[in-house]
N, CA, C and O atoms as a GROMACS GRO file, in nm:
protein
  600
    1UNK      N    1   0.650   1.456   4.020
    1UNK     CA    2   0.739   1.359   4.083
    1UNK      C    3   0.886   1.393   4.056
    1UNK      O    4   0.955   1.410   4.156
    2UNK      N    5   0.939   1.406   3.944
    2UNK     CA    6   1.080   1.434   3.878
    2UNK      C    7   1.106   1.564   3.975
    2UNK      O    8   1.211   1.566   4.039
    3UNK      N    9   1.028   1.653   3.986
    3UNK     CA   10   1.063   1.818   4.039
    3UNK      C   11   1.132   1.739   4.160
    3UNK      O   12   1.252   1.716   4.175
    4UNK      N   13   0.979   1.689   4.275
    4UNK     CA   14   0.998   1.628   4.412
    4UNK      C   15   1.113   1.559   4.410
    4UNK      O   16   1.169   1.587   4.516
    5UNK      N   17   1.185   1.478   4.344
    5UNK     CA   18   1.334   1.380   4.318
    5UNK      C   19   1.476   1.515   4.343
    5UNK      O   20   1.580   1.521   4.409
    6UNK      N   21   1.418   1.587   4.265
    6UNK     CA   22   1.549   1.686   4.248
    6UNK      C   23   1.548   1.783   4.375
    6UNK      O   24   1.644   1.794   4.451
    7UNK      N   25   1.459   1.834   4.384
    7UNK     CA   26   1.454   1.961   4.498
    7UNK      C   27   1.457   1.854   4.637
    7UNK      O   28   1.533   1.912   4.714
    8UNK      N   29   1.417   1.743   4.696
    8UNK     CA   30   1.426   1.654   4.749
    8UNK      C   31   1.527   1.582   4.790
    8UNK      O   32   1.579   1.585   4.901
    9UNK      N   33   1.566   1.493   4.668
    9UNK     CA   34   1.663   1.371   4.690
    9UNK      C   35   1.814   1.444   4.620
    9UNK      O   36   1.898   1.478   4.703
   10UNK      N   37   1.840   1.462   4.504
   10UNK     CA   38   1.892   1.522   4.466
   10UNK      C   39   2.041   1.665   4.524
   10UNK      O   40   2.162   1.682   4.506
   11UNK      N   41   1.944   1.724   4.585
   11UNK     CA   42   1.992   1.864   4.706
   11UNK      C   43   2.034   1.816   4.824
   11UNK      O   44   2.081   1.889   4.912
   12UNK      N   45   2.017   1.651   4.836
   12UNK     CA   46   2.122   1.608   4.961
   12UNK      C   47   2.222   1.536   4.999
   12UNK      O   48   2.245   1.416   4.979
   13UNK      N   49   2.281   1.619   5.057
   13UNK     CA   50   2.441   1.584   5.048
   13UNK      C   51   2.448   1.486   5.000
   13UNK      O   52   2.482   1.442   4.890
   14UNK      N   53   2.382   1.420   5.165
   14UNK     CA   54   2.432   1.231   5.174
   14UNK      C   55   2.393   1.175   5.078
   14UNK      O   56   2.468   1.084   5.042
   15UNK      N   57   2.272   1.195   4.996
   15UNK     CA   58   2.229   1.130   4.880
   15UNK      C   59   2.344   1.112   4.778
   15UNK      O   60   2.361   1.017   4.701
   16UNK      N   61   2.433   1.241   4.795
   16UNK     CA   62   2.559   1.298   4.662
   16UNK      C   63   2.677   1.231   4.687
   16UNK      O   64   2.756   1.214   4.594
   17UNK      N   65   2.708   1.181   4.820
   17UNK     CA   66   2.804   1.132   4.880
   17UNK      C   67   2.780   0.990   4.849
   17UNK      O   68   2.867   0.915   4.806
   18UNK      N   69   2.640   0.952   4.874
   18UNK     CA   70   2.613   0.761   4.856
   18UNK      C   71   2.683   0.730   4.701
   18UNK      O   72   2.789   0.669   4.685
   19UNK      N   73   2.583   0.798   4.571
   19UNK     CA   74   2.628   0.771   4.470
   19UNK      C   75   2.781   0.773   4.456
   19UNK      O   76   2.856   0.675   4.456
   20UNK      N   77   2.810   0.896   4.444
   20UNK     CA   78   2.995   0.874   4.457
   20UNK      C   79   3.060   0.794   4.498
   20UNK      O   80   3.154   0.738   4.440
   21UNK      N   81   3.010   0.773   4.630
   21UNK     CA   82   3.062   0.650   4.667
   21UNK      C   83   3.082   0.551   4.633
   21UNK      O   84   3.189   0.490   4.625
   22UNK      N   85   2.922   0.503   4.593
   22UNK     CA   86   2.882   0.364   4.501
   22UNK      C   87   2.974   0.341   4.371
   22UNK      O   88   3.040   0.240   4.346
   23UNK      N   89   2.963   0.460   4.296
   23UNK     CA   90   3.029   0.452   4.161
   23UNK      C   91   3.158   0.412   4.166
   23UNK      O   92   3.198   0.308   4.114
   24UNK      N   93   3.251   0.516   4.246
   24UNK     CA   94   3.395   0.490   4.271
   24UNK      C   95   3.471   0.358   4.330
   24UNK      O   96   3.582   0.309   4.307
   25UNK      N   97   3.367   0.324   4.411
   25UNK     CA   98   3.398   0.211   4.512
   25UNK      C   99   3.356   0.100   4.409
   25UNK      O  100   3.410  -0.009   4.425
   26UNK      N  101   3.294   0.110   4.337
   26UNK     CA  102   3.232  -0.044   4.258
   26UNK      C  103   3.355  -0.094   4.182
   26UNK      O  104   3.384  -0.213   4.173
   27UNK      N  105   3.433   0.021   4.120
   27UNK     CA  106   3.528  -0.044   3.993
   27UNK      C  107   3.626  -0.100   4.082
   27UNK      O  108   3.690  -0.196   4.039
   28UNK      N  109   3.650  -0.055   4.205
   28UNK     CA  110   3.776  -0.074   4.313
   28UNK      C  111   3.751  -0.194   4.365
   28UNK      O  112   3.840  -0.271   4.400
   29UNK      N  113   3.647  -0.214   4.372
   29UNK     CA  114   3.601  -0.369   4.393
   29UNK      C  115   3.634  -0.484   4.351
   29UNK      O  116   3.685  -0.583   4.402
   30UNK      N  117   3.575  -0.441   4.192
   30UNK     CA  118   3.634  -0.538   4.105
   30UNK      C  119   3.769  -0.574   4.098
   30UNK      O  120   3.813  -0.689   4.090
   31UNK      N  121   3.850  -0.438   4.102
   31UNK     CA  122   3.941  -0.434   4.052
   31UNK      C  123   4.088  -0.549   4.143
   31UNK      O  124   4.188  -0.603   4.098
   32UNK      N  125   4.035  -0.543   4.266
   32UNK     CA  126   4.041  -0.651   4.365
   32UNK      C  127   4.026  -0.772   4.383
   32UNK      O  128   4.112  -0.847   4.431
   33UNK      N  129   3.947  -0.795   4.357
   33UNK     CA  130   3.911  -0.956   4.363
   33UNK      C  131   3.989  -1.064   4.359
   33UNK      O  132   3.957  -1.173   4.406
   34UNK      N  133   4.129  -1.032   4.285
   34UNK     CA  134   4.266  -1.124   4.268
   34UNK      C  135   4.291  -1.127   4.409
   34UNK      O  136   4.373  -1.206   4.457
   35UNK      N  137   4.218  -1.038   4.486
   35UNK     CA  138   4.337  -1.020   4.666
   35UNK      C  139   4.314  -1.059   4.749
   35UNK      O  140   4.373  -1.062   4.857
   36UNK      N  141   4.103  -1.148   4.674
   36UNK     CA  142   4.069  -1.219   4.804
   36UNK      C  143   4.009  -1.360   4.750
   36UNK      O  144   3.947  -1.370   4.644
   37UNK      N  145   4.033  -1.446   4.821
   37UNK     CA  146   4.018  -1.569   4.861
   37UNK      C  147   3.915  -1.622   4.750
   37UNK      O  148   3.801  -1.576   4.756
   38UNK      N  149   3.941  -1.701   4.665
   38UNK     CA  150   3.823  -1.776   4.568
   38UNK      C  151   3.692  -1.664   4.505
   38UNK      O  152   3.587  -1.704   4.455
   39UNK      N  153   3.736  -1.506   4.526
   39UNK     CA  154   3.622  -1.441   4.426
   39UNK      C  155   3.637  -1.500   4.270
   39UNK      O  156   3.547  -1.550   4.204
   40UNK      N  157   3.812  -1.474   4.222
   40UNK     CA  158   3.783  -1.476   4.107
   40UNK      C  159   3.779  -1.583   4.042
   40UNK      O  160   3.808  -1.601   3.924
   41UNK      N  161   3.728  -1.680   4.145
   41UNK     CA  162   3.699  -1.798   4.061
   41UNK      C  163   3.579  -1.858   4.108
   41UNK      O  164   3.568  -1.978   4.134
   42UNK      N  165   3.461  -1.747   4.119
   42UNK     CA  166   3.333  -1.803   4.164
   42UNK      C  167   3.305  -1.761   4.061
   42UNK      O  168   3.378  -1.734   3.966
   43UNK      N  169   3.101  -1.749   4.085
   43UNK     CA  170   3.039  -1.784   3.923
   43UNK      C  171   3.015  -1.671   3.895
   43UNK      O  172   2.972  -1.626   4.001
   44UNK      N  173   3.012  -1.558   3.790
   44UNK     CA  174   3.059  -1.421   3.753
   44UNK      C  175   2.913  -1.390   3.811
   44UNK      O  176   2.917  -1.271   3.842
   45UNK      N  177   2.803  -1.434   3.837
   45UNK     CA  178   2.689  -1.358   3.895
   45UNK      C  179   2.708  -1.377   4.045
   45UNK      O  180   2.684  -1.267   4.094
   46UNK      N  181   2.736  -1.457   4.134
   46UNK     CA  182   2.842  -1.424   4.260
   46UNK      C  183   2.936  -1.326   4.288
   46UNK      O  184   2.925  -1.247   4.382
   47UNK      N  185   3.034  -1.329   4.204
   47UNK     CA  186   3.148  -1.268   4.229
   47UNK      C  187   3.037  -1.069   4.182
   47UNK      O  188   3.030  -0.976   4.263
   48UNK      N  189   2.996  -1.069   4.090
   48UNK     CA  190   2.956  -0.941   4.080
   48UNK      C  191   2.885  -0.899   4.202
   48UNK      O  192   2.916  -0.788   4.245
   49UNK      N  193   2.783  -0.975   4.277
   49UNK     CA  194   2.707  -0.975   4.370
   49UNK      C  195   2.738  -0.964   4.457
   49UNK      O  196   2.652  -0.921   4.533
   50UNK      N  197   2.874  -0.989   4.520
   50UNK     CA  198   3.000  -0.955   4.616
   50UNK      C  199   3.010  -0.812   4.600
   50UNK      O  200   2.957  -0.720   4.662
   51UNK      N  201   3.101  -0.815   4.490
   51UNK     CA  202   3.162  -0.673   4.421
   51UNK      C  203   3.064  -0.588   4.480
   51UNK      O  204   3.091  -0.537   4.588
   52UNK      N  205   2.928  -0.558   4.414
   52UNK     CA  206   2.800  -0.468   4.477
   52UNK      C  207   2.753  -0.470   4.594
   52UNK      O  208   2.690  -0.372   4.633
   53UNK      N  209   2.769  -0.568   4.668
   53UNK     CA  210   2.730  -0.551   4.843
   53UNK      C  211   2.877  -0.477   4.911
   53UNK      O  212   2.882  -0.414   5.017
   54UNK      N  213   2.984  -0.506   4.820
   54UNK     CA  214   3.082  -0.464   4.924
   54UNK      C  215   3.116  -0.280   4.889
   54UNK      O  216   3.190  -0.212   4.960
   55UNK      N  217   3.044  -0.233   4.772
   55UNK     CA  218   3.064  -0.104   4.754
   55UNK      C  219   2.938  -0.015   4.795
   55UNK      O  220   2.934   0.107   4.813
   56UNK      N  221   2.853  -0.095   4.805
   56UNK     CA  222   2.728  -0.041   4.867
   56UNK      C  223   2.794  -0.008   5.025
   56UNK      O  224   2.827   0.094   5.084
   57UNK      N  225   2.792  -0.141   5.053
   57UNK     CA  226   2.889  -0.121   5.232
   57UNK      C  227   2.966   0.026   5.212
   57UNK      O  228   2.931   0.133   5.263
   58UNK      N  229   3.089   0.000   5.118
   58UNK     CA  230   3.143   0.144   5.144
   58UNK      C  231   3.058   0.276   5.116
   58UNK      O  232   3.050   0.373   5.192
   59UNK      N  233   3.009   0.262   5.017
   59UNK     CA  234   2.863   0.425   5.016
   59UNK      C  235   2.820   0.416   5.138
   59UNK      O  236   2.790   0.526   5.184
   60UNK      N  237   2.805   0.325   5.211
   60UNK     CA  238   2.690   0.302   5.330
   60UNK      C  239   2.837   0.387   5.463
   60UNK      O  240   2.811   0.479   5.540
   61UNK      N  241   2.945   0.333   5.452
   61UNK     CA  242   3.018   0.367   5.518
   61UNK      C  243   3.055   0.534   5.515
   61UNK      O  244   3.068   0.605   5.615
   62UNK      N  245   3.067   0.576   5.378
   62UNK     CA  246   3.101   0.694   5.358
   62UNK      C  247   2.973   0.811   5.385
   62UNK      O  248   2.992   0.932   5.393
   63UNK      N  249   2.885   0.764   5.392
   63UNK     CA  250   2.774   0.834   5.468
   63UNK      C  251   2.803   0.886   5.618
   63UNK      O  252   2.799   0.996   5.673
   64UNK      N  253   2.839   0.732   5.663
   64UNK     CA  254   2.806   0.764   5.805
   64UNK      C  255   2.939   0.836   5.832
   64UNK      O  256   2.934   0.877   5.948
   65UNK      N  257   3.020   0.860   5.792
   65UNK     CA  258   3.160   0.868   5.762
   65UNK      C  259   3.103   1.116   5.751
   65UNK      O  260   3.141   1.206   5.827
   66UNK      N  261   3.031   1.122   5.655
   66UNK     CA  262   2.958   1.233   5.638
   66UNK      C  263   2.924   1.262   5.765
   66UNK      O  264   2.991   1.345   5.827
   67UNK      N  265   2.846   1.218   5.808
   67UNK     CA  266   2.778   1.241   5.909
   67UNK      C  267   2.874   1.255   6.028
   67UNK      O  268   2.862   1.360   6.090
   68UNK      N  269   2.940   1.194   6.060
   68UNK     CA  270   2.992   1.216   6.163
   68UNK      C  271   3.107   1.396   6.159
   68UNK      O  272   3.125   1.469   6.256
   69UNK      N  273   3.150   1.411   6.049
   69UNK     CA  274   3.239   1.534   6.041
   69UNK      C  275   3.119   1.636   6.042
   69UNK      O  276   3.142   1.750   6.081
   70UNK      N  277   2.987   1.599   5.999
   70UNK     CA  278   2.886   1.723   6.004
   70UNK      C  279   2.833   1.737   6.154
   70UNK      O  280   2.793   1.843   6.202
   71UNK      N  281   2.837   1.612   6.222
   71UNK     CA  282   2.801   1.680   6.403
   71UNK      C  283   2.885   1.748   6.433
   71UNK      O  284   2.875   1.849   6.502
   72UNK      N  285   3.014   1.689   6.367
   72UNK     CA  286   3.145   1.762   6.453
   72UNK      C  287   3.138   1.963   6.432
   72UNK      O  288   3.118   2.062   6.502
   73UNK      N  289   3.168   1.932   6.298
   73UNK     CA  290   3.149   2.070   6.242
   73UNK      C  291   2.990   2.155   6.242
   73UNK      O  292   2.970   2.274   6.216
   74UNK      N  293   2.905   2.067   6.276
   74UNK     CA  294   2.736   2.156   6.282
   74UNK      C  295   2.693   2.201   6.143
   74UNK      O  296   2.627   2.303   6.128
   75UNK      N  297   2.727   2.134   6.056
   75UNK     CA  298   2.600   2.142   5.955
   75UNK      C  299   2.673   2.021   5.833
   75UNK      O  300   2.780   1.961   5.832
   76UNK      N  301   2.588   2.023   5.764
   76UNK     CA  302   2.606   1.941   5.647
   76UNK      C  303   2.630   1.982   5.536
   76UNK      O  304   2.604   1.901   5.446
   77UNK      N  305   2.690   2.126   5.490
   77UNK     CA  306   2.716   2.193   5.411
   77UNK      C  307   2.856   2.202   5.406
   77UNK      O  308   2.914   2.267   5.318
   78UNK      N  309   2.917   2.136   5.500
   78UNK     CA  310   3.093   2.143   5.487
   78UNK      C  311   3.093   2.099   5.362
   78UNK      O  312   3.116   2.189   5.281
   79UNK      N  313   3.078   2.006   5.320
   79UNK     CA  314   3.080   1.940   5.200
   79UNK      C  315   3.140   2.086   5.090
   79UNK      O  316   3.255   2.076   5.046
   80UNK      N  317   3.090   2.162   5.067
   80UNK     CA  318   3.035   2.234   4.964
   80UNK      C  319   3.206   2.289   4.972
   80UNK      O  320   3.252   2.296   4.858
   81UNK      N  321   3.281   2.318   5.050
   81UNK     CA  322   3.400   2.344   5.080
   81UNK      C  323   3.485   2.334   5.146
   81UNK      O  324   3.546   2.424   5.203
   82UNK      N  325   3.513   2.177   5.149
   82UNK     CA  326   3.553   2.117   5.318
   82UNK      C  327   3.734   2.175   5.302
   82UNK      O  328   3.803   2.209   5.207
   83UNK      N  329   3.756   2.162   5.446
   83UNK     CA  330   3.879   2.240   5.478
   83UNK      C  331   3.921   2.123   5.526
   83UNK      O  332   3.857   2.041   5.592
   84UNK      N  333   4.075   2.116   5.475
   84UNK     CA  334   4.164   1.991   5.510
   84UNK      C  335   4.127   1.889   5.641
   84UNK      O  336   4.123   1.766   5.635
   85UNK      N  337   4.097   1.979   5.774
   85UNK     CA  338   4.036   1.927   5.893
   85UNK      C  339   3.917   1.817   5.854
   85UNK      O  340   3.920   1.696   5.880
   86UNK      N  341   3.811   1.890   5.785
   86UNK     CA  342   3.744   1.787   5.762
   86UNK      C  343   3.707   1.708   5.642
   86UNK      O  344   3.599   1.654   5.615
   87UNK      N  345   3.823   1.712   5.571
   87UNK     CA  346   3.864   1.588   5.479
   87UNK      C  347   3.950   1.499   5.529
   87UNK      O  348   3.965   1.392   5.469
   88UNK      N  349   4.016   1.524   5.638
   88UNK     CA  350   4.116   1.435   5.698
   88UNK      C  351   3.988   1.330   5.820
   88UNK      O  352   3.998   1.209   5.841
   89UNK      N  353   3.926   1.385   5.856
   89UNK     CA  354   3.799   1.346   5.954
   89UNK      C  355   3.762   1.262   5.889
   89UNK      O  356   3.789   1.144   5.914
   90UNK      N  357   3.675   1.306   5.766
   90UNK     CA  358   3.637   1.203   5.685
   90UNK      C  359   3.702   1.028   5.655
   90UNK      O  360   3.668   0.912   5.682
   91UNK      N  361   3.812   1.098   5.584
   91UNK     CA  362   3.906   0.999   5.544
   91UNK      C  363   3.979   0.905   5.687
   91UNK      O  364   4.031   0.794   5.680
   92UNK      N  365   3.962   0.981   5.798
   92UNK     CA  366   4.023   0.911   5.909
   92UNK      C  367   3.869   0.803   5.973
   92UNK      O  368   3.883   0.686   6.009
   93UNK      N  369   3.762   0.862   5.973
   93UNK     CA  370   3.664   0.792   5.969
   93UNK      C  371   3.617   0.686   5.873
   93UNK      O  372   3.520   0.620   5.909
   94UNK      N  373   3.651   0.670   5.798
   94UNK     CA  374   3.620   0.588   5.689
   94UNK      C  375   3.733   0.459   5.713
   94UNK      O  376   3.692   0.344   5.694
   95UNK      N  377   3.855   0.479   5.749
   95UNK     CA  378   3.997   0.449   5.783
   95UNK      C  379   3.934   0.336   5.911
   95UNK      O  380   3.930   0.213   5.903
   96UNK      N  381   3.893   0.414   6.016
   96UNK     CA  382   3.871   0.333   6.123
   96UNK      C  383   3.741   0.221   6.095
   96UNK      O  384   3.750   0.106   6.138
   97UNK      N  385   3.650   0.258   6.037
   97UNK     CA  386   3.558   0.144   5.992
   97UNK      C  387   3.608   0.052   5.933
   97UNK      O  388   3.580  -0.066   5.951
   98UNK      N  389   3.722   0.115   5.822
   98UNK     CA  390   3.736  -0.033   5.733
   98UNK      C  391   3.792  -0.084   5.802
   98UNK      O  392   3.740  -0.195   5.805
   99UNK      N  393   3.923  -0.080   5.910
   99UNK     CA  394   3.993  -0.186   5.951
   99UNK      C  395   3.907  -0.251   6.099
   99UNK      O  396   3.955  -0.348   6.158
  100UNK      N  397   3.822  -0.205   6.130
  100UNK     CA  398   3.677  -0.260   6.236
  100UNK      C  399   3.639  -0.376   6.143
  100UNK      O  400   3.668  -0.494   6.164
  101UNK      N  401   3.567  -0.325   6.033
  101UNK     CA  402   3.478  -0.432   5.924
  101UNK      C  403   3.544  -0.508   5.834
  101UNK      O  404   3.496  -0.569   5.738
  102UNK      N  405   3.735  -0.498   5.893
  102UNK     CA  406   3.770  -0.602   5.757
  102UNK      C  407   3.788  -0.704   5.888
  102UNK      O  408   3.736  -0.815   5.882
  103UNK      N  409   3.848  -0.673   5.983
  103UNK     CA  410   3.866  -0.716   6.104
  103UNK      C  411   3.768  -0.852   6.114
  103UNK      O  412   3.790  -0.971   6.090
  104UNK      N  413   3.646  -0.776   6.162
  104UNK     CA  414   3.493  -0.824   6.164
  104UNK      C  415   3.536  -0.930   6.080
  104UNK      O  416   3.599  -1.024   6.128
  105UNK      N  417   3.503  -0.922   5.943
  105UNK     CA  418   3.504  -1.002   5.830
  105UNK      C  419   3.527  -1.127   5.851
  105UNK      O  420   3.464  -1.232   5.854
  106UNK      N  421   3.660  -1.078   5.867
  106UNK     CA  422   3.802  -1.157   5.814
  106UNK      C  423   3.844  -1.294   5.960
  106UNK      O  424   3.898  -1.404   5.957
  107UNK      N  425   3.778  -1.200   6.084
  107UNK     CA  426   3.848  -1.295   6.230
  107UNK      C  427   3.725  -1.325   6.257
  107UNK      O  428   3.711  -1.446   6.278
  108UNK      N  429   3.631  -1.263   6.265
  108UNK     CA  430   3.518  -1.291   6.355
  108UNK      C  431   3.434  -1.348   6.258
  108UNK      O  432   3.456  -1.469   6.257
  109UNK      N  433   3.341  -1.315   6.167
  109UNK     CA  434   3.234  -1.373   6.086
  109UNK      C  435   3.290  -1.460   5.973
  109UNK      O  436   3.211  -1.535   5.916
  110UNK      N  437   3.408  -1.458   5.937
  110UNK     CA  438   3.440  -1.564   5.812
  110UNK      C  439   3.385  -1.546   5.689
  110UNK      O  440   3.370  -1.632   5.602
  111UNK      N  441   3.340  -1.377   5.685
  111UNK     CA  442   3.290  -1.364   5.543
  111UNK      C  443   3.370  -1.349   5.446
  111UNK      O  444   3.306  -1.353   5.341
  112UNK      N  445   3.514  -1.328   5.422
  112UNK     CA  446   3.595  -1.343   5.320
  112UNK      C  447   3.721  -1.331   5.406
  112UNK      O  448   3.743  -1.281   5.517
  113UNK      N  449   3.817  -1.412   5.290
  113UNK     CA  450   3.962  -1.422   5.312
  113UNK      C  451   4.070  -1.358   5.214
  113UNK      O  452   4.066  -1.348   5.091
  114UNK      N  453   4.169  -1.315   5.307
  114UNK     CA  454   4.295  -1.215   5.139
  114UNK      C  455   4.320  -1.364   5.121
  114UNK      O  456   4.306  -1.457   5.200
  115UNK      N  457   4.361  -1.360   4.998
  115UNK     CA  458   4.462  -1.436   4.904
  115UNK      C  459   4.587  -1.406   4.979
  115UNK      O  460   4.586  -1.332   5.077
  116UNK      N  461   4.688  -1.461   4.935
  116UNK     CA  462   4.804  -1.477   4.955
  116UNK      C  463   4.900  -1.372   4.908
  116UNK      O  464   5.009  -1.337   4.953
  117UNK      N  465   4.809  -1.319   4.777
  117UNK     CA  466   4.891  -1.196   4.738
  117UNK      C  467   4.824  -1.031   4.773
  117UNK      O  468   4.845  -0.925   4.713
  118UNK      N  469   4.748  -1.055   4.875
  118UNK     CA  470   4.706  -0.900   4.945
  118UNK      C  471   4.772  -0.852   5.066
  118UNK      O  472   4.745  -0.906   5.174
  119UNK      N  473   4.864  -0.746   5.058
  119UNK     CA  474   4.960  -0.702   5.169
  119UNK      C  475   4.843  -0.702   5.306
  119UNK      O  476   4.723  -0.732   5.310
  120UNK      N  477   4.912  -0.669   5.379
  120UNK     CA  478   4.837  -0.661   5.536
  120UNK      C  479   4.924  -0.612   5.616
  120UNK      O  480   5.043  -0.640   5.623
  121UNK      N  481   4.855  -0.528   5.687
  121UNK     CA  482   4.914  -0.449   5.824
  121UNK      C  483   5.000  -0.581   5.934
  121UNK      O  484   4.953  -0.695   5.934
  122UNK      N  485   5.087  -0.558   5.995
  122UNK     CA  486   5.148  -0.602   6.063
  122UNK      C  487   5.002  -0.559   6.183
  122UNK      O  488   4.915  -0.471   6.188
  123UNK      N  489   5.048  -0.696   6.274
  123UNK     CA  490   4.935  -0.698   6.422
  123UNK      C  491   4.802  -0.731   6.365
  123UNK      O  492   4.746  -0.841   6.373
  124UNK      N  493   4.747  -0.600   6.292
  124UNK     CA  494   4.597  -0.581   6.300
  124UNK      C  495   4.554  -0.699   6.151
  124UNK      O  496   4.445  -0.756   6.161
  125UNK      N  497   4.623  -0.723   6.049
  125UNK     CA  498   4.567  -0.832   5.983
  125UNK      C  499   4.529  -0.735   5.858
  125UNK      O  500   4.526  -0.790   5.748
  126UNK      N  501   4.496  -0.579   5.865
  126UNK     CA  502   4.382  -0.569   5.781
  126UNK      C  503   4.478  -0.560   5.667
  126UNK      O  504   4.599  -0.537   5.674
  127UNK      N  505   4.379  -0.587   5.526
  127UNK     CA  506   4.454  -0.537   5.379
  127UNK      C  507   4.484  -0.420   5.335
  127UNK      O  508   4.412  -0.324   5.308
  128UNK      N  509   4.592  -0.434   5.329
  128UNK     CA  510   4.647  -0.284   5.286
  128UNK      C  511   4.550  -0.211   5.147
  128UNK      O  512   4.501  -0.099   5.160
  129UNK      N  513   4.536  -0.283   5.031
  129UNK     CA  514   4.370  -0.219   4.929
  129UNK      C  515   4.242  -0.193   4.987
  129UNK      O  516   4.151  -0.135   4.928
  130UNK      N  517   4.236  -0.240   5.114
  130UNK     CA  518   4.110  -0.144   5.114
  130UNK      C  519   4.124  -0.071   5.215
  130UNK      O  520   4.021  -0.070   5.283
  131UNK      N  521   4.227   0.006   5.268
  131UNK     CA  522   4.281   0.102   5.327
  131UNK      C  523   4.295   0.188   5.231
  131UNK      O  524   4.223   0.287   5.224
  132UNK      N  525   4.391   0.161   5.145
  132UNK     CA  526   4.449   0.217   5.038
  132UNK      C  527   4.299   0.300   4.972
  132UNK      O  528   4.295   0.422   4.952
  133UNK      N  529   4.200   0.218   4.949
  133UNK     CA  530   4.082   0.249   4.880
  133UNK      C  531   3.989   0.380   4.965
  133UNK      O  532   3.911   0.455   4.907
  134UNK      N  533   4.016   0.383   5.091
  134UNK     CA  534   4.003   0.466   5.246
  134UNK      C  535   4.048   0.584   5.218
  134UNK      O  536   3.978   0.685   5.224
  135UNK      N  537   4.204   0.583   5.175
  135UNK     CA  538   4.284   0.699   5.123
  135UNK      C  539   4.264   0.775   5.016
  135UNK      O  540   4.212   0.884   5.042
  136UNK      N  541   4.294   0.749   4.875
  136UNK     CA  542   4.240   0.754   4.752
  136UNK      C  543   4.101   0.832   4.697
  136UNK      O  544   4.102   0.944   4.645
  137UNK      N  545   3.970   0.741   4.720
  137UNK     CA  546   3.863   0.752   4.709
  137UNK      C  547   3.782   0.863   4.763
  137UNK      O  548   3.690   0.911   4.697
  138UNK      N  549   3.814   0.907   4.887
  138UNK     CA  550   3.762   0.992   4.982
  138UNK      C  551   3.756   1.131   4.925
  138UNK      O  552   3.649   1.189   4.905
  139UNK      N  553   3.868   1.179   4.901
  139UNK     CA  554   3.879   1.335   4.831
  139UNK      C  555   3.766   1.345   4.723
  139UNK      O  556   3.672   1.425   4.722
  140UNK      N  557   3.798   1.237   4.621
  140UNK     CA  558   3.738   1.232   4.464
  140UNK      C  559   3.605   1.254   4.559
  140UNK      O  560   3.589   1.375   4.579
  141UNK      N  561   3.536   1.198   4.604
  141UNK     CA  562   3.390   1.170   4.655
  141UNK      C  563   3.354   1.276   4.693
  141UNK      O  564   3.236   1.292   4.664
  142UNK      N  565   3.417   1.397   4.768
  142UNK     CA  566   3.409   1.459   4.849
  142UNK      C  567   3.419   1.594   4.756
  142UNK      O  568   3.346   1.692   4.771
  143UNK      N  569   3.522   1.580   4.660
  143UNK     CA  570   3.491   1.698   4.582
  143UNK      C  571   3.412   1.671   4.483
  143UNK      O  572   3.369   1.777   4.439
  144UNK      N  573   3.354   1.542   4.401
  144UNK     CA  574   3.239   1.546   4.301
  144UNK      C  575   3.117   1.588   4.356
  144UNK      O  576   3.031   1.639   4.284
  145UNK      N  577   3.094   1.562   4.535
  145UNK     CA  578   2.985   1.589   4.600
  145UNK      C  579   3.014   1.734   4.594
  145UNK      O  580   2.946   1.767   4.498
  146UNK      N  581   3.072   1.840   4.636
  146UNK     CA  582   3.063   1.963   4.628
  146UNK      C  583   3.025   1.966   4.478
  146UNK      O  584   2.906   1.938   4.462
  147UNK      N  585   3.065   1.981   4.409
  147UNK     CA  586   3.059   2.000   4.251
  147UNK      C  587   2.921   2.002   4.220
  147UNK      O  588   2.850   2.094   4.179
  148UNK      N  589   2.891   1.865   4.252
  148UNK     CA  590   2.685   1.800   4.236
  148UNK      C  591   2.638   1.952   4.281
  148UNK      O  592   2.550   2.021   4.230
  149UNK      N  593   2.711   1.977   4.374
  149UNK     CA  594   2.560   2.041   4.514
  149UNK      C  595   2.618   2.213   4.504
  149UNK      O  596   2.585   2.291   4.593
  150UNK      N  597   2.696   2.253   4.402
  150UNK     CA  598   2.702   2.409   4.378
  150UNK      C  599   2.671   2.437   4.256
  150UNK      O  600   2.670   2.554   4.217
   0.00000   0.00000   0.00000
């Protein structure tokens, strides 16, 4: 079983990309919570339970986020040495989801609100931290995933 995990789950990308994701995105989460609307004053097994659906979302995002620079480019091995083009893809893909899904969130479903003290884009509404988190995060992810997978 352990062999099947590694030669398997282990050796793929997206698998290398989710975790990274997960990990990086979780503390950024937290680290937030002052920026939106009554987290940090819900009940610490809520507010964590937030925190983890919303960094899962981003692993979940940064996948598809993968995926899309690997149709572009034809294989899934960019990773292993991506060239500015498609770290900027990435990061520009990841960019356009979040401000879709804060959008979503925030106008349409009512699943959370910024606080008063989270900047925001002029027009579009979205928060400038999890843009910011769009920017930032992407490289780190992108080069620990090469790293994992050489």
């Amino acid at each position: 079983m352990k062999q099947w995990v590694r030669r398997h789950l282990l050796d793929l990308p997206e698998f290398n990309v989710f975790i990274f994701a997960f990990l990086l995105n979780l503390p950024w989460e937290f680290w937030q919570v002052p920026f939106y609307e009554g987290v940090a004053s819900a009940l610490h097994w809520d507010a964590t339970r937030m925190c983890t659906q919303a960094a899962l979302g981003d692993a979940a995002m940064a996948v598809f986020a993968f995926w899309v620079v690997s149709v572009r480019v034809r294989t899934r091995s960019w990773v292993l040495k991506p060239t500015t083009s498609e770290v900027m893809g990435f990061v520009g893909m990841g960019l356009l989801l979040t401000v879709v899904f804060e959008w979503l969130a925030t106008s349409i479903l009512g699943r959370w609100t910024y606080a008063g003290s989270m900047p925001t884009l002029p027009f579009l509404g979205t928060g400038l931290l999890p843009l910011l988190q769009w920017i930032l995060l992407p490289p780190l992810i992108l080069w620990l995933t090469g790293r994992q997978l050489t």
